[in-house]
C-alpha positions as CSV (number, residue, x, y, z in Angstrom):
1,X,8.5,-11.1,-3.7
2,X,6.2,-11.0,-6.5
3,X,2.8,-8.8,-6.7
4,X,-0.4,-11.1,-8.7
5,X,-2.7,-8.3,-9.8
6,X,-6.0,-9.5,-11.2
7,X,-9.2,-8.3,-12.9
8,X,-11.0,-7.5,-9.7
9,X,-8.2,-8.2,-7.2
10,X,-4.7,-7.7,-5.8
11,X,-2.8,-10.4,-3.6
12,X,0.1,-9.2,-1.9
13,X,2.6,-10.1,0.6
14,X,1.8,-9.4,4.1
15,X,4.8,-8.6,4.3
16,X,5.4,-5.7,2.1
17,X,2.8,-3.8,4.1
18,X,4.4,-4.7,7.4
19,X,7.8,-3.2,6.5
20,X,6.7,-0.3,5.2
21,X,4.2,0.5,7.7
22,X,6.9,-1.0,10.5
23,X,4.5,-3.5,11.9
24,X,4.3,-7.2,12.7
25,X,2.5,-9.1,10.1
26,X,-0.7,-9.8,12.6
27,X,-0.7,-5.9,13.9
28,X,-1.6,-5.1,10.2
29,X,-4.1,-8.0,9.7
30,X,-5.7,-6.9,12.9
31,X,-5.7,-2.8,11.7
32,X,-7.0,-4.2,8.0
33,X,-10.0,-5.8,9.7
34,X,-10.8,-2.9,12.5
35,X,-10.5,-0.6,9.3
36,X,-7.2,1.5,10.9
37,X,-5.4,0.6,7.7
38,X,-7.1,1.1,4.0
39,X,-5.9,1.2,0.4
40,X,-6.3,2.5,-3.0
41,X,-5.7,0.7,-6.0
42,X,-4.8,2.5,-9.3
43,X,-4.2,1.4,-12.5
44,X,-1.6,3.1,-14.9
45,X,-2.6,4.7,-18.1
46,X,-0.6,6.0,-21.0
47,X,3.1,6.0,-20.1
48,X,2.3,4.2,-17.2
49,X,-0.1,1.1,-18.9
50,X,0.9,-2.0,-16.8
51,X,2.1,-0.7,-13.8
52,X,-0.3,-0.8,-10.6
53,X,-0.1,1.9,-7.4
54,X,-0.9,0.4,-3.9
55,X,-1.4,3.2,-1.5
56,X,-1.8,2.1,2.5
57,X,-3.2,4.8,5.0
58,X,-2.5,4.4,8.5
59,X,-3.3,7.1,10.7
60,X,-0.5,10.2,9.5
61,X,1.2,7.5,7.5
62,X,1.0,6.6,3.4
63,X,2.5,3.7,2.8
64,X,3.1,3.1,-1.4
65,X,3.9,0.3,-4.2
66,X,4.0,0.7,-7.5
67,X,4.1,-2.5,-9.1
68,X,5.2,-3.2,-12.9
69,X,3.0,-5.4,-15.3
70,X,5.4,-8.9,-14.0
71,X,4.6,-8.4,-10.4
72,X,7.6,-6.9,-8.9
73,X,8.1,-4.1,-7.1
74,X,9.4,-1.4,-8.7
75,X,9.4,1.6,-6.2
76,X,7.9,1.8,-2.5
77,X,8.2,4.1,0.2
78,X,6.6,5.4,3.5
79,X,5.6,8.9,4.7
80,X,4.7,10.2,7.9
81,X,3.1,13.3,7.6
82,X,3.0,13.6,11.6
83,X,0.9,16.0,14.0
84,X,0.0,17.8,11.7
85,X,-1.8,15.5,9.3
86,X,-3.9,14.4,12.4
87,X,-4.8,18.2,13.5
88,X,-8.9,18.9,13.2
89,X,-10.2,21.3,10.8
C-alpha cells in the first residue's frame, strides 16, 4: 500500500488507519467525520527530509505512520495509553 503525499494534502488507505486503530473501515470514516479521530501531519527536516509522520488520536489511543519520500510505509505502530490518558486534570 502506497502513501501519495502532496503540497497541501495526504491520501491514504483507509485501511492503514483501520488496522492500526483496530476498526472497520466505515467505524473510522464515521469517528473522522464526528471528529472522535484527528491527525497531525509533519514533515521531516534535516536527516529526516522526505519522510512524512501521520499521527491518529482516538480517545487514549495514537495511532502513527511514518512514510518515506516513495510512499511506503516505513514504520507504524499503535499506543494505548489507557485510563490514565483519559483521567481529568
Amino acid at each position: 500500500m502506497t502513501v501519495r503525499v502532496g503540497q497541501d494534502e495526504v491520501e491514504l488507505p483507509l485501511g492503514l488507519v483501520a488496522e492500526l486503530l483496530e476498526l472497520g473501515d466505515a467505524a473510522v470514516v464515521d469517528q473522522m467525520r464526528a471528529g472522535a479521530i484527528t491527525g497531525v501531519v509533519e514533515r521531516g527536516e534535516g536527516s529526516d527530509a522526505g519522510r512524512t509522520r501521520l499521527t491518529f488520536f482516538r480517545g487514549s489511543q495514537r495511532a502513527r505512520l511514518i512514510i518515506n519520500s516513495a510512499g511506503a510505509v516505513v514504520q507504524k505502530s499503535c499506543v494505548d495509553y489507557g485510563p490514565l490518558a483519559r483521567a481529568p486534570r
